[in-house]
C-alpha positions as CSV (number, residue, x, y, z in Angstrom):
1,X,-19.1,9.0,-12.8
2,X,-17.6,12.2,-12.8
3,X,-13.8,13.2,-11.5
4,X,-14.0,13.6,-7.9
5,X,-13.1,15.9,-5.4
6,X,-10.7,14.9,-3.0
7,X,-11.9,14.5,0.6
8,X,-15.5,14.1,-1.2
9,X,-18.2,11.9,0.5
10,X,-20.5,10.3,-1.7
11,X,-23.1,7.8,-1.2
12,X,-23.3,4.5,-2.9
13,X,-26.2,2.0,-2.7
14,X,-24.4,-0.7,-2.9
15,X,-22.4,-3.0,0.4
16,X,-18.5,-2.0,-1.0
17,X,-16.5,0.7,-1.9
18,X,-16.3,1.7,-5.5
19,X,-12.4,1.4,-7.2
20,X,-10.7,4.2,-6.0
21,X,-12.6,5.4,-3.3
22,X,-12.4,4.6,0.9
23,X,-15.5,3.1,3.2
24,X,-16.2,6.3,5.7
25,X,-16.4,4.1,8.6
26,X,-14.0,5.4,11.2
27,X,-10.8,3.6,9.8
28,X,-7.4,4.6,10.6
29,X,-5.3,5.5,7.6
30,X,-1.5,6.5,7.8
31,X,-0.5,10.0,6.7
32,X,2.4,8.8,4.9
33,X,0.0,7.4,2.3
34,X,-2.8,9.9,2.3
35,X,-0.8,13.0,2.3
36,X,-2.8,15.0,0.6
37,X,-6.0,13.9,2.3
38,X,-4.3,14.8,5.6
39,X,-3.2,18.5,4.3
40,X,-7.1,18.7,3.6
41,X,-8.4,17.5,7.0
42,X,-5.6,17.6,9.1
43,X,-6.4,16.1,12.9
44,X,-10.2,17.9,12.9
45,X,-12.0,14.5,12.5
46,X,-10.0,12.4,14.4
C-alpha cells in the first residue's frame, strides 16, 4: 500500500482497521494526540 496522506479516507473491505489507520465512525479523539490531524481539520466535522 502506498504512503498515505494524512487526513485520507480510504476504504477497506475488510471488518477492522488496517495498522496505522483509524475506523471513520464518529469517534472522539483528543487533540493532544492527533495534533496534526486537528491543524488539518480543525472543529469543521465535529
Amino acid at each position: 500500500m502506498s504512503d498515505p496522506f494524512l487526513a485520507e479516507v480510504r476504504i477497506f473491505g475488510c471488518n477492522f482497521a488496517p495498522r496505522g489507520w483509524a475506523t471513520c465512525d464518529g469517534q472522539l479523539m483528543p487533540i493532544s494526540q492527533n495534533t496534526a490531524l486537528f491543524s488539518l481539520l480543525g472543529v469543521n466535522f465535529g
